[in-house]
ZAMARGU-4260 file (C-alpha; in steps of 0.2 Angstrom, whole numbers, plus 5000, padded with zeros to 4 digits):
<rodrens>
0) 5060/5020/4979 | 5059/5002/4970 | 5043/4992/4972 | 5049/4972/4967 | 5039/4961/4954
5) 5027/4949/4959 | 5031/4932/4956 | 5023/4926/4940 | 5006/4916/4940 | 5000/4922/4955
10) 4985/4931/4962 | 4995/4949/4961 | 4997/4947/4940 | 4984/4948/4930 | 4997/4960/4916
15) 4986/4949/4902 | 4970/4957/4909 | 4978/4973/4910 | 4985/4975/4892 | 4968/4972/4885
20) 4961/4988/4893 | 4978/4997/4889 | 4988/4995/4907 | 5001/4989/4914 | 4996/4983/4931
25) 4981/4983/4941 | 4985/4993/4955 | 4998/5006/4961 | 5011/5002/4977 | 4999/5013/4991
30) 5013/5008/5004 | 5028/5016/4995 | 5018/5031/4989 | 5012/5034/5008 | 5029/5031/5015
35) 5036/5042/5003 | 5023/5057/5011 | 5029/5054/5029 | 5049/5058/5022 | 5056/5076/5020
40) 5047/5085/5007 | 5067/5092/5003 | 5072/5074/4999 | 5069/5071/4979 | 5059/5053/4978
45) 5059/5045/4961 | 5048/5028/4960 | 5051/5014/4950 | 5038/5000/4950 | 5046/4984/4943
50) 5031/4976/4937 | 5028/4990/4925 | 5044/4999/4922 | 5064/4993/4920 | 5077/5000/4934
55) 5089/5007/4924 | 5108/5007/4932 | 5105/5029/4929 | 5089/5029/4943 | 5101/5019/4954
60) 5117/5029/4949 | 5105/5045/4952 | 5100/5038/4972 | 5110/5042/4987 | 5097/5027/4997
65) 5089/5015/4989 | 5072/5010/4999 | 5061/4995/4994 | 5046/4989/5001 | 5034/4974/4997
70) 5024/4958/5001 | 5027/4940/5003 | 5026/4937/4985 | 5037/4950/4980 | 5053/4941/4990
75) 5062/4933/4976 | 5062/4950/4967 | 5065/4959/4982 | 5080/4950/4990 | 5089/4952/4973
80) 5085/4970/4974 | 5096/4972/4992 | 5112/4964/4982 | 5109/4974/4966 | 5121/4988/4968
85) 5133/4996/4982 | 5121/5009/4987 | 5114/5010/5005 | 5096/5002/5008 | 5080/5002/5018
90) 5067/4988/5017 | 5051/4988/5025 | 5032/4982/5022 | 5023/4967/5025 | 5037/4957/5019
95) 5051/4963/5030 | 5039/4962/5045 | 5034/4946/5046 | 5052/4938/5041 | 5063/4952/5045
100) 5079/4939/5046 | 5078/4936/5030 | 5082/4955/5024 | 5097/4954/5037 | 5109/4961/5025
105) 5098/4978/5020 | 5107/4994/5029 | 5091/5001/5037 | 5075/4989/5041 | 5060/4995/5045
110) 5049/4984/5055 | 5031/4987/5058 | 5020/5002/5051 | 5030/5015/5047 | 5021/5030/5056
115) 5028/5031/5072 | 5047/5027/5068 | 5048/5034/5051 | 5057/5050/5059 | 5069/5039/5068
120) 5076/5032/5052 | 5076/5048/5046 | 5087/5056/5060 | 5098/5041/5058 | 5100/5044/5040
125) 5102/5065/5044 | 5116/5061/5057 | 5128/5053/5045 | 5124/5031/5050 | 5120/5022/5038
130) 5113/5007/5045 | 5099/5003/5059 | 5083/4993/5064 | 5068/5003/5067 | 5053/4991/5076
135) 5035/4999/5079 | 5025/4995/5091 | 5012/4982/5085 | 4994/4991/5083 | 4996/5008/5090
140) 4996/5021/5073 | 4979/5032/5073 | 4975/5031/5054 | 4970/5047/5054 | 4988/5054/5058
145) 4994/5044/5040 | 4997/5059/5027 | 4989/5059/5009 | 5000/5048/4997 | 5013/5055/4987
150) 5000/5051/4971 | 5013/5062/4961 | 5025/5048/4961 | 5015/5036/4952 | 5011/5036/4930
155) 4993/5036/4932 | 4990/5027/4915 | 5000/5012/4920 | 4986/5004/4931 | 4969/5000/4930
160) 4963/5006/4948 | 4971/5018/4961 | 4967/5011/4982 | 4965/5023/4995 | 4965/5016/5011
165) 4953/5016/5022 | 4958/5009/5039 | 4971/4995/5045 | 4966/4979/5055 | 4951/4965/5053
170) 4940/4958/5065 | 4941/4939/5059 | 4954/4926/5060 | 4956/4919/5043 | 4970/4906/5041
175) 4977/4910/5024 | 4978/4930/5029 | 4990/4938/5039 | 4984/4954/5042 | 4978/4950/5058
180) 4998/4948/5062 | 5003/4963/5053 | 4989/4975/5060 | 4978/4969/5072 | 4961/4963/5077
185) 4953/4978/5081 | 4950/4988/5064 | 4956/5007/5067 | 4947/5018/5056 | 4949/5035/5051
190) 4936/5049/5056 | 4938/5057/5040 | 4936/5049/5021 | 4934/5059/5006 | 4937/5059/4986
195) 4945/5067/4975 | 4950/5059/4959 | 4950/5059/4939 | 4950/5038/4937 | 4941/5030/4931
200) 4942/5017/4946 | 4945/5020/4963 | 4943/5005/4976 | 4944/5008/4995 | 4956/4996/5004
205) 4947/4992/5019 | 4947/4977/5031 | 4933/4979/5042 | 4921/4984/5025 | 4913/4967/5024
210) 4911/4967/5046 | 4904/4984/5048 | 4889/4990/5039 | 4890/5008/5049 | 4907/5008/5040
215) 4902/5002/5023 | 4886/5014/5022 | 4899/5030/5027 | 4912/5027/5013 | 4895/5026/5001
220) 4888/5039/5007 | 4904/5050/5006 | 4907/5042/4988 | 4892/5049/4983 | 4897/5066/4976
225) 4912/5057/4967 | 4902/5046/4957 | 4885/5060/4954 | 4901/5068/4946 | 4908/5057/4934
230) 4903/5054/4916 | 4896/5034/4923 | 4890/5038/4942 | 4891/5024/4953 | 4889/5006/4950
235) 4885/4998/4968 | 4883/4980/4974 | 4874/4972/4989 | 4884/4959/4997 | 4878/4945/5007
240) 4886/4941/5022 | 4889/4923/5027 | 4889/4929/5046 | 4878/4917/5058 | 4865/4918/5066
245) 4863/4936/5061 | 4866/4938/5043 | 4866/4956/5036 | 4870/4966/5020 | 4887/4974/5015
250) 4887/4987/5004 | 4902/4988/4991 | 4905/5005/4980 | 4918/5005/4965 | 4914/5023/4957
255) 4917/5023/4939 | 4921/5037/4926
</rodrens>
């Protein structure tokens, strides 16, 4: 698996900050890690994250598939990734499903979240093809149903904060964003949150925290014994909300070690 760079100067890099505190790069690739769960536990996965490692030619010598996912502003990196070498390739993430024409020449694209057809690309791969479009049906994975990412995969002491994620979808319609495009509207939750980590940072990836109070009091309250256990315990903030006429507070947890 190959996460691409960022581009440089951009939101995504802050390597400058990072270096001062000893890291590499603010956060992990969540998306590859958790697709990396949903494929068979008899298939060796090696990771490479771009922005913090080299690909050598002996990772890509060593790969039978090469998949790579990212975002919008991982495309330059990412499209040169698809003509780096003569191995077969799957693309997927935000990037490929909002402008899958542009990844026309990967073997395998998959399109949409992964969940549901994951196991059709798999199948494909199994049988001996190597090459196929896999497209998801927009909005319809129960969160709950998404495995535990492969954390394994990833050097801890490369980044600054590990996400979990929370639930998929947002409620609002903001023009620079498109989330709403990728996942939905309506937030889908999971009905089960829990912590279990030696960082020093862990942040919850959630679009509905700053909608939902009910939401944004249960992932406190279950960060709780996290944070009671750590060397710092829990430095919390209050969030106003700029919603009208009915203005309310947010609560946003980052437990520290």
């Amino acid at each position: 698996m190959v996460y691409p760079k960022f581009v440089p100067d951009s939101f995504w890099n802050y390597t400058e900050a990072c270096e001062l505190v000893g890291a590499k790069y603010p956060a992990a690739p969540l998306g590859l890690i958790t697709v990396a769960a949903m494929l068979p536990k008899y298939w060796d996965i090696h990771l490479v994250n771009r922005n913090t490692e080299p690909l050598m030619d002996a990772d890509l010598d060593w790969a039978d598939l090469v998949m790579i996912g990212g975002m919008l502003n991982q495309q330059p990196d990412f499209l040169y990734l698809i003509d780096l070498h003569g191995k077969p390739v799957c693309v997927g993430g935000p990037d490929v499903s909002s402008s899958p024409h542009l990844y026309a020449e990967a073997d395998f694209q998959v399109i949409g979240e992964a969940e549901h057809i994951i196991e059709q690309f798999i199948a494909t791969w199994e049988r001996g093809e190597r090459s196929g479009v896999f497209i998801a049906e927009k909005f319809k994975i129960d969160v709950t149903l998404s495995p535990m990412p492969r954390y394994d995969l990833i050097k801890f002491d490369h980044y600054l904060f590990i996400g979990v994620q929370y639930s998929r979808g947002c409620p609002f319609t903001c023009e620079f964003c498109d989330i709403i495009e990728l996942y939905g509207h309506a937030p889908r939750p999971p009905i089960r949150f829990s912590l279990s980590c030696k960082r020093s940072t862990i942040t919850v990836i959630a679009g509905m925290l700053i909608s939902s109070t009910t939401i944004s009091l249960a992932i406190r309250r279950t960060s709780a014994p996290y944070c009671r256990g750590s060397k710092h315990g829990c430095k919390s903030e209050t969030i106003r909300s700029s919603f009208r006429p009915k203005p309310r507070s947010i609560s946003r947890t980052t437990a520290s070690c």
